[in-house]
C-alpha positions in Angstrom: 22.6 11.7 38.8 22.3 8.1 38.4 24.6 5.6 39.5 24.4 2.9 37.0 25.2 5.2 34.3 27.1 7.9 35.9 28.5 5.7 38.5 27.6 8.9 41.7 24.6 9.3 44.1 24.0 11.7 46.5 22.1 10.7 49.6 20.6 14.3 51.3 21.4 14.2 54.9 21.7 10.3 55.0 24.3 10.6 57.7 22.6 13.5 59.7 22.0 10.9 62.5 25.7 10.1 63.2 27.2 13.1 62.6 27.9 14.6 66.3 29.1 10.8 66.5 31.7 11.2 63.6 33.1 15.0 64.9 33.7 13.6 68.1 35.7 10.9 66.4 37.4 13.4 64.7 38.8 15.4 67.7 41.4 12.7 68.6 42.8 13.1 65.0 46.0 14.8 63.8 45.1 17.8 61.9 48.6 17.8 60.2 48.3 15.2 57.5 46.6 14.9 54.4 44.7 12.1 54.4 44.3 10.0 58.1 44.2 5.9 57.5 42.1 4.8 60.1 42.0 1.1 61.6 41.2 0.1 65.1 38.8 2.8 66.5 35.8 1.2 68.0 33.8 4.4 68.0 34.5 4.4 64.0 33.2 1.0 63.3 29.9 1.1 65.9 28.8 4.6 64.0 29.5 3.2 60.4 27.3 0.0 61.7 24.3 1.9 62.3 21.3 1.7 59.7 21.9 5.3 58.4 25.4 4.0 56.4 25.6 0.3 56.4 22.3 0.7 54.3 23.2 2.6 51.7 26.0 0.5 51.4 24.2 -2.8 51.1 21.5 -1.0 49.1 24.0 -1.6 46.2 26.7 -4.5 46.7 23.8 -6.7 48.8 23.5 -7.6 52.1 27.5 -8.8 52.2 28.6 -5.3 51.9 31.1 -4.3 54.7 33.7 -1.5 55.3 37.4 -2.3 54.4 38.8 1.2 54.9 38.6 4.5 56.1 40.6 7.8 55.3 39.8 11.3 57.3 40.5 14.1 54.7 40.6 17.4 56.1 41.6 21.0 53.6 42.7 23.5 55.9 44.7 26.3 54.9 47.2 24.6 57.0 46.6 21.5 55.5 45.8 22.2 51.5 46.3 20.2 48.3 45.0 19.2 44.8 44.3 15.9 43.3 44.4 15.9 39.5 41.8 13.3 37.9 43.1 9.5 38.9 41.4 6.4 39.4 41.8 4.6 43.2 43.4 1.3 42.2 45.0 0.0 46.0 43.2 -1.7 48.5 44.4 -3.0 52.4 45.3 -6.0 53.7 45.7 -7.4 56.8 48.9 -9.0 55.3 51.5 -9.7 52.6 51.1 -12.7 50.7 52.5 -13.5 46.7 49.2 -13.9 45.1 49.2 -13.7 40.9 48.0 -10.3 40.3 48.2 -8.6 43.1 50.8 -6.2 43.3 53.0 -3.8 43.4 52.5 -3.3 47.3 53.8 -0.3 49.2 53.0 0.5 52.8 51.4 3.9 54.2 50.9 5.2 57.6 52.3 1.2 58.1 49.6 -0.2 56.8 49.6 -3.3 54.0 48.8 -1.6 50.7 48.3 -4.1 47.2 47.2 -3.0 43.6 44.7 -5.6 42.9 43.4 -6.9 40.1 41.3 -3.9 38.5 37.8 -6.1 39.0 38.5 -6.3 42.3 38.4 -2.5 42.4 35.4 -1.9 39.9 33.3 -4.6 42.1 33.7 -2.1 45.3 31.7 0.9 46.6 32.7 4.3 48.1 31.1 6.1 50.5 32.1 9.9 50.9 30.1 10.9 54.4 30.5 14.9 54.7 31.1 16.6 58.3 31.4 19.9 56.9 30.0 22.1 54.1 31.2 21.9 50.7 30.6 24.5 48.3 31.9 25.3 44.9 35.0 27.2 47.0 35.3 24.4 49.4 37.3 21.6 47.2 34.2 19.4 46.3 34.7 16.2 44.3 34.6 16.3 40.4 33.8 13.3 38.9 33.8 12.5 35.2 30.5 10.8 34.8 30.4 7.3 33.2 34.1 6.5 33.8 33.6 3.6 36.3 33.0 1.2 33.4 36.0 2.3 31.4 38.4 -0.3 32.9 41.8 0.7 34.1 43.7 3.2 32.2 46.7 5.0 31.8 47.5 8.4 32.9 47.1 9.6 29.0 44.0 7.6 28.7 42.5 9.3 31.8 43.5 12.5 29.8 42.2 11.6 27.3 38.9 10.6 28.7 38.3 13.5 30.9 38.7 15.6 27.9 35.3 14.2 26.5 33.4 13.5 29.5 31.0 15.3 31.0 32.5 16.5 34.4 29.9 16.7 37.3 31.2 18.7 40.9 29.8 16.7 43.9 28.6 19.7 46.0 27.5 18.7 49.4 26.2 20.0 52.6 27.6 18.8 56.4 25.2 15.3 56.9 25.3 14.5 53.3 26.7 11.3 51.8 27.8 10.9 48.0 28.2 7.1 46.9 30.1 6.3 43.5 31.8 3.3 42.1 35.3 3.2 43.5 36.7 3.1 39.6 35.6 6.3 39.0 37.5 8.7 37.5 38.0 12.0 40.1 39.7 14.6 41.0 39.4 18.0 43.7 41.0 21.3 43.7 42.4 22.7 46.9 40.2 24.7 49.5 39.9 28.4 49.0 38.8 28.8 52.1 39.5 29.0 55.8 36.7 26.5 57.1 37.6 23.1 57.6 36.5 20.4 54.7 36.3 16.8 57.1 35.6 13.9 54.9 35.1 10.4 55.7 35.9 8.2 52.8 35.3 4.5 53.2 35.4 2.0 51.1 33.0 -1.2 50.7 33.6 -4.5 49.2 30.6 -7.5 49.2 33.2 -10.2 48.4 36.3 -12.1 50.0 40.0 -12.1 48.7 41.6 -14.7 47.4 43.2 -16.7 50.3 45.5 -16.7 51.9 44.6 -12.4 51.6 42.2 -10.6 53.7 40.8 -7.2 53.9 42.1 -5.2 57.2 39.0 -3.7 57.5 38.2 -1.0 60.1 
């Protein structure tokens, strides 16, 4: 794979190093809820400032790069679903200002949620950091390679694109981080399993809102 034309890296066993760190995290989590938001844990932000991540990170937004969220996803067979091929187009602020834009907003586990502007989104970086195995049976990402520089599109245009692109599934093992472009186009089917599939996906931005916004951060 590579990222300036696919838009997805994998990084073997970049996040070996942290990962007792990250499980431990994990413990204190619900296990009931799709997808955990997570702000304000200390233990989250000294692990994700360690070497092993932050430099992967800055390795391609620059030195400015920095976590602006986090979500724990975790298919269990109590705890299953499928995500049909989307595009991530919200971001998190601390809060809610009228800037020309940026909107609609909604809010989610009481958080500050905005649609930005879609350059904010293709300027940003996700890191996928993988506590568990995933396998082909294991609800791995799918990615539709190239689609990062396709703009933002409509739900029949990302039908439509899918339908030509060359899909790639984002197999991983427990340690491994996958980096793509946050505008990618993606999708995962639900676990067939009965292991647990952790995830931490955060997302990276090298540049400042417009004021008076701000990212919330981690």
């Amino acid at each position: 794979m590579n990222f300036d034309t696919d838009g997805a890296a994998l990084h073997a066993g970049a996040a070996l190093s942290i990962l007792e760190g990250l499980r431990n995290v994990t413990t204190t989590l619900s296990p009931d809820r799709a997808g955990i938001r997570l702000h304000g844990n200390p233990a989250l932000r000294r692990i994700l400032a360690t070497p092993a991540i932050g430099a992967i990170a800055k390795s391609y937004l620059g030195p400015a790069a920095r976590p602006v969220r986090a979500i724990l996803f975790d298919k269990t067979p109590a705890t299953n679903w499928s995500l049909g091929w989307h595009q991530d187009r919200t971001i998190v602020v601390r809060e809610r200002h009228e800037v020309p834009g940026f909107g609609p907003w909604s809010r989610k586990a009481d958080l500050q949620h905005v649609e930005p502007p879609f350059a904010v989104i293709e300027a940003m970086l996700t890191l996928r950091i993988h506590l568990d195995d995933v396998p082909a049976d294991n609800a791995p990402l799918l990615i539709a390679r190239g689609s990062h520089g396709a703009g933002r599109l409509t739900d029949n245009a990302i039908e439509a694109l899918v339908s030509r692109c060359d899909k790639y599934t984002c197999l991983a093992s427990a340690g491994d981080v996958w980096a793509y472009r946050t505008a990618i186009v993606h999708a995962s089917a639900a676990a067939q399993g009965s292991d647990h599939r952790r995830v931490l996906q955060v997302d990276y931005a090298a540049s400042a809102l417009p004021s008076p916004l701000a990212w919330l951060g981690i």
